[in-house]
N, C-alpha and C positions, 0 to 999 in steps of 0.2 A: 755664548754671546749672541749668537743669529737666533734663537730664542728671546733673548731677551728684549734683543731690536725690534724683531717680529710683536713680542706684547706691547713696548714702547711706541713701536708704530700702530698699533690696534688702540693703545687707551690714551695718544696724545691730545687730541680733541677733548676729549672727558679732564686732562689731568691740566691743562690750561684753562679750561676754563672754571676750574675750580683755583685755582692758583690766582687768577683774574680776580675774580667775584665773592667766593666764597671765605680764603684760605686768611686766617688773621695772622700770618706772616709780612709783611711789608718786605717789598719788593722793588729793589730800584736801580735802574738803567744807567753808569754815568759811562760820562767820556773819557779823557787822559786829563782835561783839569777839573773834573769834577764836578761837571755841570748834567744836571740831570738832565737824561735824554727820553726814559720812560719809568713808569711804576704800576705798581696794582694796587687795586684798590684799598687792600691790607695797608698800605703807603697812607694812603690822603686819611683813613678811618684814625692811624695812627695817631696824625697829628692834626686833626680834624679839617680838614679842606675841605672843601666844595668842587673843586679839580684839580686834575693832574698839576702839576707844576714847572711844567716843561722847559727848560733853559734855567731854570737856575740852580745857582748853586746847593750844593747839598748841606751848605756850610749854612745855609740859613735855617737847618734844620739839626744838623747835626756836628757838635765841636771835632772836626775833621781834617787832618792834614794828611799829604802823600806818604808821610815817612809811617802816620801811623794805619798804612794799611799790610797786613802783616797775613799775608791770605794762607787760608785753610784753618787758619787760628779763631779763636772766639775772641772777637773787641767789646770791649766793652766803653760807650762812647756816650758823653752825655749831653742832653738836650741842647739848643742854643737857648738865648734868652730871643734870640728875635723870632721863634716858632713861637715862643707864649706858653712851650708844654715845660713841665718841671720834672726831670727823672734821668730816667739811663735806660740807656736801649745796649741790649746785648746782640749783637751781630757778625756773623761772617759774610770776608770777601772772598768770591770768584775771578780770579781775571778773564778778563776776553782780550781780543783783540786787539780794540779800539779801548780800552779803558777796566772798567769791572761791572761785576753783579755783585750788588749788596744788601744779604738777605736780613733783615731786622727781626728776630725770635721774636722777642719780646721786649717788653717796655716797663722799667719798676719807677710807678710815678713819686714823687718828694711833695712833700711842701704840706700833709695831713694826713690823719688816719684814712680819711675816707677815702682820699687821692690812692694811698698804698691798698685799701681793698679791691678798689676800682681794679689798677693794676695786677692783685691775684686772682680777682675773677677775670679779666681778658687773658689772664695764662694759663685759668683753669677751661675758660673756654677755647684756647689756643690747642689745648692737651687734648680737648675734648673733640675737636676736629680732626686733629692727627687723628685719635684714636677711630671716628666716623670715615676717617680716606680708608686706613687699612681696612673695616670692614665692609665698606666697599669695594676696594679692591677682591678680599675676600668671596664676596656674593658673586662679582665678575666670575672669579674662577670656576665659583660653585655652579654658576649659570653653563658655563661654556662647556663641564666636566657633566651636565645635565643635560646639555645638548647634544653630546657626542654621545652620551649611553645611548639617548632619543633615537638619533642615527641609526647606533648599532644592533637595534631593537628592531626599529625599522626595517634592518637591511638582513633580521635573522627571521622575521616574519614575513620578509619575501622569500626567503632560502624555503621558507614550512608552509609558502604556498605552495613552491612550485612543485618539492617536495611532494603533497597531497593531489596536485595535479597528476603526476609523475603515478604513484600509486593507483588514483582512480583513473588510468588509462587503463594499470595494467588487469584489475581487478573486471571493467568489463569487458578488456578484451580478452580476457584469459580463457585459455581452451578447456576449462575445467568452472561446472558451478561451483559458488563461492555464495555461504548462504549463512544467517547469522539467528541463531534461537534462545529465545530467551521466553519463559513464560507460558511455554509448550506454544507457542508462535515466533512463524520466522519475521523479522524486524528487517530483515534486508537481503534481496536477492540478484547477484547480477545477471545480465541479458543470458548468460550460458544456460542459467538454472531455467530462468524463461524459454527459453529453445525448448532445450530438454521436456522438459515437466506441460508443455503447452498452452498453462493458464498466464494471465496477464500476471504485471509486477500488483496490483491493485489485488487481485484475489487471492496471490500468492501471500500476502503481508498482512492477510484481513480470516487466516483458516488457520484453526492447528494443524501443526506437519503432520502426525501420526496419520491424517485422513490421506497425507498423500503415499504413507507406506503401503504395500503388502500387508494383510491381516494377519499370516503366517512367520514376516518379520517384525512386527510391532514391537514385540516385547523384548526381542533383543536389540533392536533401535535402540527404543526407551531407555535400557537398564546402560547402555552405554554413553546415553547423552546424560542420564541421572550421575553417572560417577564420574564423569567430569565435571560435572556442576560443583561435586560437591568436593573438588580437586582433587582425587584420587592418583588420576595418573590420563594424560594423553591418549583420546583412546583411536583405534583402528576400526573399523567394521567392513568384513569383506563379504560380497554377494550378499548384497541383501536387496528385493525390488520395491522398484517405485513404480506407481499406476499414472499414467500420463491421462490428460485432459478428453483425447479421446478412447482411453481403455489400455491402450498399450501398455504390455508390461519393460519396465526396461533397469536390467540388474546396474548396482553401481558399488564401489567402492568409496567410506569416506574416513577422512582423520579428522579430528575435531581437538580443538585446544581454546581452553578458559579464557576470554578476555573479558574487562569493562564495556560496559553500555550503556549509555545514558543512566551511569550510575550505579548500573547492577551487574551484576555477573550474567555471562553470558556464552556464549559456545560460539567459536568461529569455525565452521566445515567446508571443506575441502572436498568436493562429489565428483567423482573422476565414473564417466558413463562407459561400464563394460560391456555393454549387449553386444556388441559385435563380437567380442575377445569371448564370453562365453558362448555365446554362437558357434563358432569356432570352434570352443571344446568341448561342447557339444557333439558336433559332425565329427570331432575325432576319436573322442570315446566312441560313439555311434559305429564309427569305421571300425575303429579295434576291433568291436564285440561281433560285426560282422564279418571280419577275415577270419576271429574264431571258433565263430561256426562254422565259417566255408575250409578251414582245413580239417577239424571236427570230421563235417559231411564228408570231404573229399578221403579221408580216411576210411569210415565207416563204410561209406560206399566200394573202396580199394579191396576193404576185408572181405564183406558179402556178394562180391559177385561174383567170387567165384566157386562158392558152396553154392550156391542159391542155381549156376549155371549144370552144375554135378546135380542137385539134385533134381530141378527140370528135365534135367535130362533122362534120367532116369525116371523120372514118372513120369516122361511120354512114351518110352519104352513099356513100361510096364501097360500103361493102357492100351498099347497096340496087340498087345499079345494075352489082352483080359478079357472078357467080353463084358459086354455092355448091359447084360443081365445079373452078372454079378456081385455082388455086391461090395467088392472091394473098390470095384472101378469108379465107384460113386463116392469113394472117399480118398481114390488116387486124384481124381478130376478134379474136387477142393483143395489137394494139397495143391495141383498144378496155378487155378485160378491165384492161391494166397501167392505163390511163387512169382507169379506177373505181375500181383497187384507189391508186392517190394521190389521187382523192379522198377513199378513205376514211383515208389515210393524213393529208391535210392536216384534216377535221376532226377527227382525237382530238387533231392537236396545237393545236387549236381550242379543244378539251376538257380540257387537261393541266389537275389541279387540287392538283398534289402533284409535290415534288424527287424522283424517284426514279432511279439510275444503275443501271446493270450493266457487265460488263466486255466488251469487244470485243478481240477476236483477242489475248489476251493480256498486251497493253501498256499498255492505257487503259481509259478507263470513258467512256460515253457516254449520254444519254438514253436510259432505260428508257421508252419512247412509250406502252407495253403497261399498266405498271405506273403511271402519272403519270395515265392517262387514264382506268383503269379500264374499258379494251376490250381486247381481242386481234385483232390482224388477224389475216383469211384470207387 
């Protein structure tokens, strides 16, 4: 019911003044003895006036007494002779208050063919109004049921502003580039990637990527932005470098996954900057392979010094009691020098405080002693 009030009060102005002006219902106002107090204009059309008819009786329009109003019932009441009109008006009464509302359908005029057509066209045009109100009323709803989608459109396309707002906060401020290729060129770069990469968003969107790879990772770049392209499967790529604006190598990791673009398929990546993280393991492999030389040396070194100190000793003995014209003494004296010259060779590797290799007879690389120790033997 508070519905229905609510519409009643929204289309009261609209349904009056259609009921006034428009509505070929006849419409009339009386008192308790029957004296017309108002009508509409369906009223005076009826019975052809020129105005309302205010104060008089309704009996001069219509054969009416008190006993025969019989309300919520259809009367059926026939003209007076002093209206001038010839027919029967089919009518219900309302009471009010003061008196009643007495609605006049319609009107079946007498007295000739033409008279009784007259009559089915003003009921075929009576029908034809009612049928014009409900489509009206109709259009109203459809209007208001038009207006609230409107609304809710409205109010779903601010949600997918803010939405997009919300995402391009997070996208440039995101601690990670966020980079989009389509066409072997990137179509969009946020500020991270600019950091990183150190050419403007203008150069960055105007070059093929691959110029910004490593020569060396090119091709596995490639083959893995190609099988996503071609939907394969989500792909990963780990340590693979990028060459920065001023030469800088800088390794990265990135995942990439198939979106639309301006229509076409395209690659969205995710470049996560490892240089520091391989750095890092870098200096610790580095570290490994240098405690595994320094226990290596400290071994080697544990083993030989003390053959090496037995037999110095013993070839200085021997030459003290050789002479010096001999000729064995000339090849005690080389064994002694080789004897000094490994121990100077066991302490630099005593002293190794750095990985350093060089290359031996072509095929391999081997402890640089020289370079590790920060000595040179003689």
């Amino acid at each position: 019911m508070t519905m229905l009030k609510e519409e009643w009060v929204s289309q009261r102005e609209e349904l009056e003044s259609y009921l006034e002006i428009v509505s070929g219902i006849g419409i009339v106002l009386l008192d308790s003895v029957l004296n017309i107090q108002d009508c509409n204009q369906g009223f005076t059309r009826m019975f052809q006036l020129q105005r309302k008819p205010f104060g008089l009786p309704v009996t001069n329009f219509l054969i009416l007494v008190d006993d025969d109003l019989k309300y919520a019932e259809e009367l059926k009441l026939s003209c007076s002779h002093q209206s001038g009109v010839h027919g029967t008006v089919y009518c219900r009464a309302v009471k009010t208050k003061n008196g009643c509302l007495l609605f006049c359908e319609r009107i079946i005029l007498t007295g000739s063919r033409a008279i009784e057509q007259i009559g089915a066209i003003n009921n075929e045009l009576i029908n034809l109004q009612r049928e014009s109100v409900k489509k009206n009323l109709l259009l109203e709803k459809l209007k208001r049921e038009l207006n609230e989608r409107i609304t809710e459109l409205e109010a779903t396309l601010a949600r997918v502003k803010q939405l997009e707002e919300k995402y391009r906060l997070v996208v440039e401020n995101a601690a990670e580039a966020i980079v989009i290729a389509q066409d072997g060129l990137l179509k969009y770069v946020n500020p991270m990637a600019v950091k990183i990469l150190g050419y403007s968003e203008k150069v960055l969107t105007s070059m093929p990527f691959v110029e910004l790879l490593h020569t060396e990772d090119r091709e596995k770049v490639f083959e893995a932005h190609s099988r996503v392209m071609r939907g394969e499967e989500n792909q990963s790529i780990h340590e693979f470098r990028v060459v920065a604006l001023d030469g800088t190598i800088r390794w990265a990791d990135s995942h990439a996954v198939i979106i639309p673009w301006d229509g076409k398929p395209a690659t969205l990546n995710f470049i996560i900057d490892i240089t520091d993280r391989k750095q890092a393991e870098d200096a610790r492999h580095h570290y490994e392979k240098l405690q595994g030389v320094l226990e290596m040396a400290g071994a080697i070194c544990h083993e030989m010094n003390q053959p090496m100190q037995i037999i110095s000793g013993y070839s200085e003995m021997l030459l003290k009691n050789i002479s010096e014209n001999d000729p064995i003494h000339t090849k005690l004296d080389t064994i002694n020098k080789q004897i000094i010259r490994m121990g100077t060779i066991t302490r630099k590797l005593m002293n190794i405080k750095k990985y350093e290799t060089q290359d031996y007879a072509g095929f391999c690389r081997i402890i640089n002693i020289n370079g590790s120790s920060g000595e040179d033997i003689e």
